[in-house]
C-alpha positions as CSV (number, residue, x, y, z in Angstrom):
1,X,65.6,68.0,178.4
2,X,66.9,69.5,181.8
3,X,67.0,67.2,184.7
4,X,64.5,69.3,186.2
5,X,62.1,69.3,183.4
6,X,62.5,65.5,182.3
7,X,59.3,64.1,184.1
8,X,57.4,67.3,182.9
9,X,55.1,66.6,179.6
10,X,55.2,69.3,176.8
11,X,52.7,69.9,173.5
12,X,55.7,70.5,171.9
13,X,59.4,69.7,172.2
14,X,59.8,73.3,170.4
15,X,57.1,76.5,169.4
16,X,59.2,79.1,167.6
17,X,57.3,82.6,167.8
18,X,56.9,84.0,164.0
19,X,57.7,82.4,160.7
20,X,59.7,84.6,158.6
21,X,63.3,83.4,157.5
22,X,64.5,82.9,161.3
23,X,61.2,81.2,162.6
24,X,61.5,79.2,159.4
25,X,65.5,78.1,159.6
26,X,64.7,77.3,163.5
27,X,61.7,75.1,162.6
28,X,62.5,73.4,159.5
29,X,66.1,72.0,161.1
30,X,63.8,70.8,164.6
31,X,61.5,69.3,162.4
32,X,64.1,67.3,160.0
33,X,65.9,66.5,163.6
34,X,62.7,64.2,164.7
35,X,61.5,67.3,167.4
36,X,57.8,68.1,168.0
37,X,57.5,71.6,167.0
38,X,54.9,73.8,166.2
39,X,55.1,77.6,165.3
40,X,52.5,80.6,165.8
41,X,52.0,83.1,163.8
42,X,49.7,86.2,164.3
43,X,49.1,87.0,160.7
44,X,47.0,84.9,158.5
45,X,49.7,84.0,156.4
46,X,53.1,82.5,157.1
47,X,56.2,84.2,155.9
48,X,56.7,87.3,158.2
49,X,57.7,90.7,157.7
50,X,60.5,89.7,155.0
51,X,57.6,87.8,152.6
52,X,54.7,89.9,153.1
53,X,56.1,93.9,153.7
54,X,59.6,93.8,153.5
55,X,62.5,92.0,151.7
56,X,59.9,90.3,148.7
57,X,57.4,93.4,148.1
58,X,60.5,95.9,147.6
59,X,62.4,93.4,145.1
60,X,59.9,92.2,143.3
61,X,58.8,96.4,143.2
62,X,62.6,96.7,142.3
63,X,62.5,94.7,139.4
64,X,59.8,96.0,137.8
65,X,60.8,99.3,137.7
66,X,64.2,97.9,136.7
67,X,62.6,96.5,133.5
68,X,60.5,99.0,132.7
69,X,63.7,101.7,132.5
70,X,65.2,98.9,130.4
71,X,62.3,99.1,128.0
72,X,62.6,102.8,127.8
73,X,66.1,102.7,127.5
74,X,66.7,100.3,124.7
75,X,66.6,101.5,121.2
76,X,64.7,98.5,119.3
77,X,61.2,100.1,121.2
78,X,62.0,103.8,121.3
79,X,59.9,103.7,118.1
80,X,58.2,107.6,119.2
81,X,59.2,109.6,121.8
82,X,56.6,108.7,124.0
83,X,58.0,106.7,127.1
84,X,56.0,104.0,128.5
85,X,54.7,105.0,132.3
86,X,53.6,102.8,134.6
87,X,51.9,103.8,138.3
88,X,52.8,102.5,141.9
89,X,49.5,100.6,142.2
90,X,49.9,99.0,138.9
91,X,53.6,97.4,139.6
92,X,52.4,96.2,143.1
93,X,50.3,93.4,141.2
94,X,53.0,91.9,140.1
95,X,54.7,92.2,143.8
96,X,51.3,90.6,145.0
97,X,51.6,87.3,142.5
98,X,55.1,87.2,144.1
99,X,53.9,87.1,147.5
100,X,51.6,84.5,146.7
101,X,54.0,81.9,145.0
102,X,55.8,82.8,148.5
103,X,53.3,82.0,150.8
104,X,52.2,78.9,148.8
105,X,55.8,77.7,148.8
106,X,56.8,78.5,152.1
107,X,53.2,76.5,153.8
108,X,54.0,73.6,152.0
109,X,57.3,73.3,153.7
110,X,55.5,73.6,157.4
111,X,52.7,71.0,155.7
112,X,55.9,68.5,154.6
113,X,57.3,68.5,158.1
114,X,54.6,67.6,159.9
115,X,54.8,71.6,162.1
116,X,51.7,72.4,163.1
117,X,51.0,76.1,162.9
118,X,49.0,78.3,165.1
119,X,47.4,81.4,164.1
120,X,47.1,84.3,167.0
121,X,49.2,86.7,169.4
122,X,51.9,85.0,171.4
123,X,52.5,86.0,175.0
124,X,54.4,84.3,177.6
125,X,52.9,83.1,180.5
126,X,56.0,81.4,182.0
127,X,59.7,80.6,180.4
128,X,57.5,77.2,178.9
129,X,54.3,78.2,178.1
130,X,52.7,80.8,175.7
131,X,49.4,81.9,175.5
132,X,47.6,82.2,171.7
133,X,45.1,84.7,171.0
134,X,43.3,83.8,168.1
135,X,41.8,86.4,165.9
136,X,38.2,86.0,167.2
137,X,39.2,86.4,170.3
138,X,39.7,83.2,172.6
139,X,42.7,82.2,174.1
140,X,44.7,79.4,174.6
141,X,47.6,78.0,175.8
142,X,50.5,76.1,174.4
143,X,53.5,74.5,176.2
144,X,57.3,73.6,175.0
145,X,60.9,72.6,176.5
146,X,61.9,74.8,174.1
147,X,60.7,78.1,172.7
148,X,62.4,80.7,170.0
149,X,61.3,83.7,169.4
150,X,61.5,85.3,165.9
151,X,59.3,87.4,165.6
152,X,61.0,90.3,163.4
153,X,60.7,94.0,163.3
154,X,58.8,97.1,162.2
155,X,59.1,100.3,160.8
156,X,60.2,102.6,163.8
157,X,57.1,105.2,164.3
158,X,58.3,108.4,165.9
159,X,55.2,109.1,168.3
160,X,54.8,112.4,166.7
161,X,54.3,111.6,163.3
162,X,50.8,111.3,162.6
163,X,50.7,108.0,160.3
164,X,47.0,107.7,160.4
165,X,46.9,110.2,157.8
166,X,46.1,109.3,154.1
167,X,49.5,110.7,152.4
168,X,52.1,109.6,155.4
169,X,53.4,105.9,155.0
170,X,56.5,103.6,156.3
171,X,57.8,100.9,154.6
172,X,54.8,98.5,155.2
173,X,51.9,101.2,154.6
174,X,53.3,101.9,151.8
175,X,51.9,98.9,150.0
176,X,48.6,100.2,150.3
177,X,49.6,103.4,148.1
178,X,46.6,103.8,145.8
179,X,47.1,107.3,144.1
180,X,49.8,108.1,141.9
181,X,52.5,111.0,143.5
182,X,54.0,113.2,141.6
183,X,56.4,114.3,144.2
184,X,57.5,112.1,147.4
185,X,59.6,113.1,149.8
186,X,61.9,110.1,151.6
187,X,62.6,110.3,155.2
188,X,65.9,107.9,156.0
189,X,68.6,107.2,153.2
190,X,69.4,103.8,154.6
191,X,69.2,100.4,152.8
192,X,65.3,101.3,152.8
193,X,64.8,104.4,151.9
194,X,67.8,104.2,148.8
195,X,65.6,101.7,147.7
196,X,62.4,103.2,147.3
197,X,64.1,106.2,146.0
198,X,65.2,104.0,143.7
199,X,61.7,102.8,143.0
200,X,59.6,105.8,143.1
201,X,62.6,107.9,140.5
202,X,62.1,105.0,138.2
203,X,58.4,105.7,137.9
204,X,59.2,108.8,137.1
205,X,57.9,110.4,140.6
206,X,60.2,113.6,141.4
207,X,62.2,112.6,145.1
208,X,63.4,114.3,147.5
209,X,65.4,111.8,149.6
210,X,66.7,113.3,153.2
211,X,69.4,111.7,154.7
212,X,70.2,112.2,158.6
213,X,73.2,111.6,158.2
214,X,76.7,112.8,156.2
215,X,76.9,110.7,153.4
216,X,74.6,107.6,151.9
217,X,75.2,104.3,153.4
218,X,78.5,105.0,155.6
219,X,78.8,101.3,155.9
220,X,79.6,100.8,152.3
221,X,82.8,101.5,150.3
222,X,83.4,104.9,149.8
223,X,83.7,104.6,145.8
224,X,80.8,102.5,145.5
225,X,78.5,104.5,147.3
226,X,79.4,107.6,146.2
227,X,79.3,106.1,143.0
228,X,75.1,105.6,144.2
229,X,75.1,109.3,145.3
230,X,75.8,110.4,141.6
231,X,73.3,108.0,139.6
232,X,70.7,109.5,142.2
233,X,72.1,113.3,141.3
234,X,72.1,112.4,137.8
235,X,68.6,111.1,138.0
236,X,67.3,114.1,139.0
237,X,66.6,112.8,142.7
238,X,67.4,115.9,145.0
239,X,69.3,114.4,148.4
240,X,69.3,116.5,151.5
241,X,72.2,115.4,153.8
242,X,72.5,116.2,157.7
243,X,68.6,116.8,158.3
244,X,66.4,116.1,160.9
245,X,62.8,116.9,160.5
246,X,61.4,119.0,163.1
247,X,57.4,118.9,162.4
248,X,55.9,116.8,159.7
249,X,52.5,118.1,158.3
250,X,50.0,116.7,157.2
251,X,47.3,118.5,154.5
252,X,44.5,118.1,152.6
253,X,46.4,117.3,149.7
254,X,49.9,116.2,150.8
255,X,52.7,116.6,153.2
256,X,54.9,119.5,154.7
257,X,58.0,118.8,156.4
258,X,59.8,121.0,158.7
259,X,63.4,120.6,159.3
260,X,65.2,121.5,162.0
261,X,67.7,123.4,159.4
262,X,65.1,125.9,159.4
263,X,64.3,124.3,155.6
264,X,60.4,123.2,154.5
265,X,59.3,121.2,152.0
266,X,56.3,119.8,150.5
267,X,55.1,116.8,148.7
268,X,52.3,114.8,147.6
269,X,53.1,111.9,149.4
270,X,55.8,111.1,152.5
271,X,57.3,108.0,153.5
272,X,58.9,108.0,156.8
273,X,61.8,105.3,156.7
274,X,64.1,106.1,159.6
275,X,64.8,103.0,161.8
276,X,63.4,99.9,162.8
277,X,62.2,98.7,166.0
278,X,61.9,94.6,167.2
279,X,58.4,92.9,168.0
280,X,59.0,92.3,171.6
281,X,56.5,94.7,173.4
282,X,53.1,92.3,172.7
283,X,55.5,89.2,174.3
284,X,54.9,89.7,177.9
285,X,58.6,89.7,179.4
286,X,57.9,91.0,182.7
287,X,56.8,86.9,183.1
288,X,59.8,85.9,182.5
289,X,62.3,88.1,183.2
290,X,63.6,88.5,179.7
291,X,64.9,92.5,179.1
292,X,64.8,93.8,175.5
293,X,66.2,97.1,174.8
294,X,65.3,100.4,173.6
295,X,64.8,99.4,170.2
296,X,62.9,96.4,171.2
297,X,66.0,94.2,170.6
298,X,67.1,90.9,172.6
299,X,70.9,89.7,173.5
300,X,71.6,86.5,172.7
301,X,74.8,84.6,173.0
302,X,76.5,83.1,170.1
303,X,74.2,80.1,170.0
304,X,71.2,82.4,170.1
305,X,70.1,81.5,173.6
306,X,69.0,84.6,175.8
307,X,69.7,85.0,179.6
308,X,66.9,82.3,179.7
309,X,68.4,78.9,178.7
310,X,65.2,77.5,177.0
311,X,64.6,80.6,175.3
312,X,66.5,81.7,172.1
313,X,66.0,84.0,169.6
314,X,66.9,84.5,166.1
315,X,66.4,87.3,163.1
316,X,65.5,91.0,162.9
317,X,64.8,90.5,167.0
318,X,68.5,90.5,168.0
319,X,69.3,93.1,165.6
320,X,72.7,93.3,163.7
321,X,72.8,92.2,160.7
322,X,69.3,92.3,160.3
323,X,69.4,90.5,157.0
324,X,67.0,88.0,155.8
325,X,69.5,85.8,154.6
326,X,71.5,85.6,157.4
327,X,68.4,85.4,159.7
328,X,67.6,82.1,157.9
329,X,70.8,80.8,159.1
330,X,70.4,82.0,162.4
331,X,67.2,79.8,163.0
332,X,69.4,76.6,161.3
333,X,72.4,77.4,163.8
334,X,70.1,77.5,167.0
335,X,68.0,74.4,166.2
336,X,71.1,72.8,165.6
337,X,72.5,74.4,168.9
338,X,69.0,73.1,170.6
339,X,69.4,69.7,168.8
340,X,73.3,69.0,169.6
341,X,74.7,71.6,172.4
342,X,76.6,74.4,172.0
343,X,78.3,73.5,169.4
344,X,80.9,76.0,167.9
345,X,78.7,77.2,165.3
346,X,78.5,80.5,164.4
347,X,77.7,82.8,161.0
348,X,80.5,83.1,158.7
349,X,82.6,86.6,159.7
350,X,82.1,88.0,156.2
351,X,78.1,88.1,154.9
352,X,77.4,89.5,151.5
353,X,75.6,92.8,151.6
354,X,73.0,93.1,148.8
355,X,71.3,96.3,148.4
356,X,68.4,96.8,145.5
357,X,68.7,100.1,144.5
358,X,68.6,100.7,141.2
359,X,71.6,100.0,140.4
360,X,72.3,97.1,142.4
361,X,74.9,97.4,145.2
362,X,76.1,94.2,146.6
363,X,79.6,93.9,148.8
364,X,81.7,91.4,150.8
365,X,84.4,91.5,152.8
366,X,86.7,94.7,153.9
367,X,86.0,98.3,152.3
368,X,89.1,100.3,151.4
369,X,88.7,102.6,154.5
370,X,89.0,99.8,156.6
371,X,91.9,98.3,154.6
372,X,93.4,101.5,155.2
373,X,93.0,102.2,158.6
374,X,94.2,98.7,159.8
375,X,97.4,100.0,157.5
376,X,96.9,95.9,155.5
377,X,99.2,96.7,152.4
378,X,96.4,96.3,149.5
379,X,96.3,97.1,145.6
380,X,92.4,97.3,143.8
381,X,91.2,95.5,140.4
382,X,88.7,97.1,138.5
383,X,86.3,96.3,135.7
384,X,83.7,98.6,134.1
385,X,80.6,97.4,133.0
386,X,80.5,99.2,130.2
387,X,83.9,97.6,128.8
388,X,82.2,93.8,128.9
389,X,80.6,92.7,125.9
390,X,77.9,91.0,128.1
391,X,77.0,94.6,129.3
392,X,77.1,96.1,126.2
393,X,74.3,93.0,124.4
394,X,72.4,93.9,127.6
395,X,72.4,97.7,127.4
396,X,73.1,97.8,131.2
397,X,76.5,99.5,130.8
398,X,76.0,101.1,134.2
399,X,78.5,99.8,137.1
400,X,81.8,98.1,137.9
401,X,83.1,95.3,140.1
402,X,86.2,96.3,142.5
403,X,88.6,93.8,144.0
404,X,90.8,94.5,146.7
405,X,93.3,92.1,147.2
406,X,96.9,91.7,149.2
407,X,99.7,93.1,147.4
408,X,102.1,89.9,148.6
409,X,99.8,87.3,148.8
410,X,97.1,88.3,146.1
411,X,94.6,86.8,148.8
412,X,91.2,88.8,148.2
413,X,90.2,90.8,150.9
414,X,87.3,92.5,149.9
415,X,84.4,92.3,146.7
416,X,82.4,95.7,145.9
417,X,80.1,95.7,142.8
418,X,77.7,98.5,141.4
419,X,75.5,97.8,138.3
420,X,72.5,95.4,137.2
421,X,72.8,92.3,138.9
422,X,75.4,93.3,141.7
423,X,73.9,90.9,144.3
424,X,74.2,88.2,142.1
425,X,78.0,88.3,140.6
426,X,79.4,89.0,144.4
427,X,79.0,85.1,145.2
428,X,81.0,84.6,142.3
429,X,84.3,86.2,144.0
430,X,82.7,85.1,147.9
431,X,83.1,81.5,146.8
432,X,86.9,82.3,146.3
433,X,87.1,84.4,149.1
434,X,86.2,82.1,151.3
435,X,88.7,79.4,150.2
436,X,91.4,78.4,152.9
437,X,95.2,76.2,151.6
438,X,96.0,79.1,149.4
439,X,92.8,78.9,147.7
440,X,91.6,82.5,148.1
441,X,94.1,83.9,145.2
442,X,93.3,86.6,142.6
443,X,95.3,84.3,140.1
444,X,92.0,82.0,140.2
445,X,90.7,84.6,138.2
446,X,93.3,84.8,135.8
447,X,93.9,81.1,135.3
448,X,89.9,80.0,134.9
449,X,88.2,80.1,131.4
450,X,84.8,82.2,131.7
451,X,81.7,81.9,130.1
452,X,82.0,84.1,126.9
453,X,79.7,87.2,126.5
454,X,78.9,87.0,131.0
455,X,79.0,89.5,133.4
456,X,81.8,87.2,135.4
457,X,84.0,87.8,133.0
458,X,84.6,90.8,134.8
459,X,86.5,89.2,137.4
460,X,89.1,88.2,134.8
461,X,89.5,91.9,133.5
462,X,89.6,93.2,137.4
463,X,92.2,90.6,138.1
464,X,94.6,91.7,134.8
465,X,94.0,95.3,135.7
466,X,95.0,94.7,139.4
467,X,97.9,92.4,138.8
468,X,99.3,95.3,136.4
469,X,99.5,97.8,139.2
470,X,102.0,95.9,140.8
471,X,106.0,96.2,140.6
């Protein structure tokens, strides 16, 4: 506590605003640190955005659709030629027992450590106190030395898009999808929109996926997402690169959509996923003096305290790299930065990338293009899927894993994997990578004994292949 603040009596020694991964990571460490703390959140359950509308909903979507392809795919139940078909609003029950199992496991961690939880709309009445309003209306107010806000984004809403109508959805309305569309068309070919693609191809929906810009996700390896591109195209997915809508329609019984190409096109159903904007706007900064951008975004330092000392903020809020994972981390560093100083804490420089198409996508570390530019002398291993015995039992012959490594040193520089359960073997190769003493070596690789049918056995055949391109 400040010297100015130490004869002042809080409620709490800390209130963190929201309780999805960030709100959690902050809370849990303040709790397990012997702090007062007590968190608000404005929907009835806890979790946030990532639990309830975002990161858990589109997975657990994801791997439905995943096994249901699977089924259709493998010859022991091909026993007619009938494929089994299964609708949107059918697969979201099983997203919903997932959700719940969240929810129930994620309350009993606030219930364990004692962290009270207040359910209403947060708004800052000064750079200590916040003011709750509950659902039925009344209002009350709530004090703390500390506060942090992580309070997570939204879907971006273009104000000319008309979302009130029954066949226009973002990535949270689209939960509520009751009919079953024959033909969507995707707005945004970013990690939310591939996915959905992804999801809504698998059901055997026809998709148009528009992309605003040149190529699908930029910030991935060039192979490996082009390799994405093709599985769509071979799908039968039709992707529209370099568009911008100019109009989007709503009819009786679907959607038009106007590009600015001069091109239309018309769908059942539309979901608008272009962007994301922070939940800062209901906070009430003008009281404090805190700024948030454009986007709805707060600066933070590298502890994760704003231009206002008390005040930190962690998650979706701050922006880049808007990842639940990392956001989870986030909270832990800056209740640790609360707890002990500003300690030199900070994320790790290289966090794993998981997307959930279908494939999987998952990466770490440098991408050939950068590699390149930064002129690093590199060589690549590969492995195909289909070439692993694992993959083969599985019938999920689909993908690779890519190694780039140093041609001198054979220190990994970079991990890019496409196929079933991408997300997954990346940590495999991360663990390595992050070794320091001349532990990061692709001769790890080559020296350990794997686990015999597994996918990790393709690090050993990516490792043989790329030590044989040397000389």
């Amino acid at each position: 506590m400040t010297e100015k603040n130490k004869n002042i009596t809080y409620d709490y020694d800390a209130i963190i605003i929201g309780t999805g991964p960030g709100g959690e990571g902050a809370a849990m460490y303040l709790a397990k640190s012997g702090k007062r703390v007590a968190a608000i959140e404005r929907y009835k359950s806890v979790g946030g955005g990532c639990t309830h509308w975002g990161t858990i909903p589109s997975k657990a979507l994801r791997h439905s659709v995943s096994r249901l392809i699977e089924f259709n795919e493998n010859p022991l139940f091909q026993l007619d030629e009938q494929h089994t078909h299964l609708t949107f609003s059918q697969i979201l029950k099983h997203a919903a027992g997932v959700i719940r199992k969240q929810v129930k496991l994620r309350a009993g961690f606030y219930d364990r450590n004692v962290v009270k939880i207040h359910q209403g709309e947060a708004r800052f009445i000064d750079n200590h106190t916040l003011e709750v309003t509950a659902e039925d209306g009344s209002c009350y107010t709530l004090s703390a030395e500390t506060i942090v806000i992580a309070t997570g984004s939204r879907p971006y809403r273009p104000p000319e898009v008309n979302f009130n109508h029954s066949r226009i959805y973002d990535s949270d309305t689209i939960l509520s999808l009751a009919h079953d569309p024959k033909h969507i068309i995707i707005y945004g070919a970013g990690v939310i929109g591939c996915e959905y693609a992804s999801i809504f191809r698998g059901l055997g929906v026809r998709v148009d996926l528009v992309n605003t810009r040149d190529r699908l996700l930029s910030f991935m390896d060039a192979e490996v997402s082009d390799s994405l591109s093709y599985h769509f195209w071979n799908s039968g997915m039709t992707i529209r690169h370099g568009e911008e809508f100019e109009r989007i329609e709503g009819t009786a019984d679907g959607v038009v959509l106007n590009l600015k190409s001069g091109k239309k096109m018309k769908a059942d159903c539309f979901l608008f996923a272009n962007g994301r904007t922070g939940n800062t706007e209901m906070l009430n900064f003008d009281a404090i003096g805190l700024e948030a951008d454009g986007r709805g975004l707060i600066k933070v330092n590298t502890h994760y305290q704003t231009s206002i000392d008390n005040i930190y903020a962690v998650g979706d809020v701050i922006g880049y790299p808007s990842l639940a994972s990392a956001a989870y981390d986030q909270g832990r560093l800056a209740g640790e930065a609360i707890v002990k100083g500003n300690l030199d804490v900070h994320l790790i420089a290289e966090i794993p990338v998981g997307i959930y198409t279908i494939p999987e996508m998952s990466s770490v570390g440098k991408t050939e293009q950068e590699l390149t530019s930064a002129k690093i002398p590199y060589e690549v291993g590969r492995a195909q899927f289909k070439h692993l015995a694992r993959a083969q039992i599985a019938n999920t012959n689909v993908g690779s894993l890519k190694l780039l490594f140093h041609r001198d040193t054979l220190e990994i520089l970079g991990i890019h994997c496409f196929g079933e359960r991408a997300a997954e073997i990346v940590h495999i190769g991360q663990a390595i990578m992050m070794q320091t003493n001349g532990g990061n070596t692709l001769n790890y690789f080559v020296r350990t004994t794997f686990n015999y049918p597994t996918m990790a056995e393709a690090y050993r055949v990516a490792a043989l292949n790329g030590l044989n391109r040397l000389f």
